[in-house]
N, C-alpha and C positions, 0 to 999 in steps of 0.2 A: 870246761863245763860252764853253764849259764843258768840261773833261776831262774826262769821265766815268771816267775809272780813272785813277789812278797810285799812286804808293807813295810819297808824299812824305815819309812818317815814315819812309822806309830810314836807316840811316844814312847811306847818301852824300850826303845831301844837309843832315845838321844842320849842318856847321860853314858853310857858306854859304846858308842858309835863305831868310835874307831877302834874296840876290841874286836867288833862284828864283821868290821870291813876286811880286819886283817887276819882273824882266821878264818873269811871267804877266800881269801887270795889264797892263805896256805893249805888250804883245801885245793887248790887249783882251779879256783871259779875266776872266769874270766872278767865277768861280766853280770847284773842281773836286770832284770824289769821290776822296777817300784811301782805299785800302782798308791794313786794318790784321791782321796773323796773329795769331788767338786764344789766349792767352795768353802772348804776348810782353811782358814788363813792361817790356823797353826801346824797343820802338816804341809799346808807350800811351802812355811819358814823350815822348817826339819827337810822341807825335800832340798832346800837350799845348800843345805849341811850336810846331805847324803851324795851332792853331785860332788862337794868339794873333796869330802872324804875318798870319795870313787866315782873319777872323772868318767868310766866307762859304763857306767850306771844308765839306764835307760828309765821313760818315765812314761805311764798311764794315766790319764782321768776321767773320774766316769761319776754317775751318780748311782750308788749300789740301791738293787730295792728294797733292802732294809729302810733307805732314806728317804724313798719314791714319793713317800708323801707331804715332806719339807719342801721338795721340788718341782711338785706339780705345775706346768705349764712354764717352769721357770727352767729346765732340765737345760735344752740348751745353751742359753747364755751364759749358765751356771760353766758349761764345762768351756764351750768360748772364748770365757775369759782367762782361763787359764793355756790355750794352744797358744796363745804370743807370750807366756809370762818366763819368769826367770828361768826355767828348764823347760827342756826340748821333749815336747810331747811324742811318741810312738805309734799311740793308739789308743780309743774310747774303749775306760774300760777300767773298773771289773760293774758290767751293767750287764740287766737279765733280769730274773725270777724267782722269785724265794716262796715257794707255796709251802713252806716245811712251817715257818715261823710266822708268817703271814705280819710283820710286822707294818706294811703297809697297805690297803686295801686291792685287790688283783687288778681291776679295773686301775687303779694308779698307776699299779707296777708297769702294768702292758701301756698306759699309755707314755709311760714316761723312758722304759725300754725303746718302745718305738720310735718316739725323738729319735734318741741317742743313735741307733740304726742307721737313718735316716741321716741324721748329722755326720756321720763316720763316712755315709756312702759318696755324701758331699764333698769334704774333705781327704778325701781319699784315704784314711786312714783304718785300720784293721780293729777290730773289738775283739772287748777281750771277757768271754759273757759266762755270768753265773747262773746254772740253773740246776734245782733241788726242788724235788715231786714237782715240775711244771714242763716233761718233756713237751709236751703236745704243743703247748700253746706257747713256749720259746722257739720251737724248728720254725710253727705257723709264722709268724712275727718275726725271724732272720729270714724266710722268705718274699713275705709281702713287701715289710719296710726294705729289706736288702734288695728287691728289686733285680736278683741275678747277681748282682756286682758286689756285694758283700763280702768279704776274708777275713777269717780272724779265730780264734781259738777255743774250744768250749776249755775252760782250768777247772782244774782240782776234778778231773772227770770222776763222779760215781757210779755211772749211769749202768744200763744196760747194753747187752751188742746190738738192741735195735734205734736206739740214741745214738750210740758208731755210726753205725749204718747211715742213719739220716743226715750225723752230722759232717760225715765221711762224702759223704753226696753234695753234700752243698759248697765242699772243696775246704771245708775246716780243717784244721789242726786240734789232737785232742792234746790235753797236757794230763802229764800222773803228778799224784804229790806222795808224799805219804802216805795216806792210805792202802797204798799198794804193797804194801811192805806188812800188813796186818794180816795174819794169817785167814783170818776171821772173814777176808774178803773176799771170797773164794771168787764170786761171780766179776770180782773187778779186776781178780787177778787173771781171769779167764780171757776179756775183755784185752785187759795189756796186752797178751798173749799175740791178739792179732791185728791189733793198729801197724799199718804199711812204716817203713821206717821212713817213710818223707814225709808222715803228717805226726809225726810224735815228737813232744817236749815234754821236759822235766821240769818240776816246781817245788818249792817247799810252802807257800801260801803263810810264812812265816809270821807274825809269829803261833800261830797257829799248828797244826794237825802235824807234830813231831813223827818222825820215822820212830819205827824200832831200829835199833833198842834205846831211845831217846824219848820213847814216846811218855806223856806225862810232863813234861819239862816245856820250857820256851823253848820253841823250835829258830832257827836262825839259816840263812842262806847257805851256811858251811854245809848242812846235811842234808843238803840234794844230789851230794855225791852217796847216801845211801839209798836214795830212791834210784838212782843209775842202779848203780851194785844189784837191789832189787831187781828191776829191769830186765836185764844182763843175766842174771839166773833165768826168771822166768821166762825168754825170748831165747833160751839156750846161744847167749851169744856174748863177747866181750864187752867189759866195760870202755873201752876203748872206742868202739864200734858203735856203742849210744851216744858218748860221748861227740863224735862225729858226727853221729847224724841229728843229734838235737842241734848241738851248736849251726851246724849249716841250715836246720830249719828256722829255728830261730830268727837269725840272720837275714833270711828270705821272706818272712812275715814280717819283722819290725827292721829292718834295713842294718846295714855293716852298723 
């Protein structure tokens, strides 16, 4: 099994690091994707401490648009700097759209997402893109700036099956986290339902959006095996089965 997102370099998690690492492993997680904010010097130091702890750890950077306006016109070099640094980048990312909290001004966001597009399409690397209330103008913008040649994942999908649909078209990968495991979420459970099993990954977006029945707590990379389990119900098929087919997706968007 594989995380596809979490934030293991937060700080809430260095002073007990290697509790988190090791009951990912006895969880039977292989592997997961840290995503890391661009120019953060204290969570590059903590990403430092996350590859040591779990050599098979893999690494994201991106500028979130919560940030978009710290980084204005500075987006890429911001992330730049960090594709030669001490850990081996994967893919730009978690960048996109935040129309929910509007913390930084739209016009920002989209300019400073588009960079990053843009940068990724350059570098040949895959994104890995947040977007909440801003279908429209995040497909618009992995269009234009992706130029065709874009890959990468919409995470923590909440959307609808007509955000599938578009994102499913542009040859994306959607990821579930927990949310899906909410009963409450009927339309995202509906959604899981019929993501192809060559474009589905699992996530915990940790420490954030805990599964049931965890939910409430600090959520940690160990309980993405209950978002499988979810899955697995919902997709009327084994855990075993998700298991397989995330990890081999995985694997094919951010490399062995």
């Amino acid at each position: 099994m594989i995380d596809s997102h979490c934030h293991l370099a937060d700080e809430v998690f260095a002073p007990d690091l290697a509790e988190f690492v090791g009951r990912a492993r006895e969880a039977g997680l292989a592997a997961a994707c840290c995503i890391l904010a661009a120019g953060d010097a204290g969570e590059a130091a903590r990403a430092r401490a996350v590859r040591a702890a779990w050599p098979a750890a893999k690494f994201a950077v991106g500028v979130h648009p919560h940030q978009a306006h710290e980084a204005a016109g500075a987006a890429g070099p911001l992330v730049c700097n960090q594709l030669t640094g001490d850990v081996p980048i994967c893919a730009i990312g978690e960048i996109g759209l935040d129309y929910h909290y509007d913390f930084s001004p739209r016009a920002v966001q989209q300019e400073v997402f588009r960079s990053q597009v843009a940068l990724a399409v350059g570098q040949n690397l895959p994104v890995i893109v947040h977007t909440r209330e801003a279908d429209e103008d995040t497909i618009a913008i992995l269009r234009e700036a992706g130029a065709g040649r874009v890959r990468g994942v919409i995470h923590c999908f909440t959307g609808g099956a007509e955000l599938a649909r578009q994102a499913l078209d542009l040859g994306f990968l959607i990821s579930l986290a927990g949310i899906v495991t909410f009963r409450s979420a009927s339309a995202l459970r509906d959604v899981a339902r019929t993501v192809p099993d060559d474009r589905l990954l699992v996530e915990t977006d940790s420490p954030f959006l805990a599964p049931v029945p965890h939910r409430g707590t600090r959520n940690e990379p160990a309980h993405v095996v209950r978002v499988a389990e979810a899955l697995a119900e919902l997709r009327e098929t084994t855990i075993e089965a998700i298991e397989a087919h995330t990890t081999r997706n995985f694997h094919g968007l951010f490399g062995a």
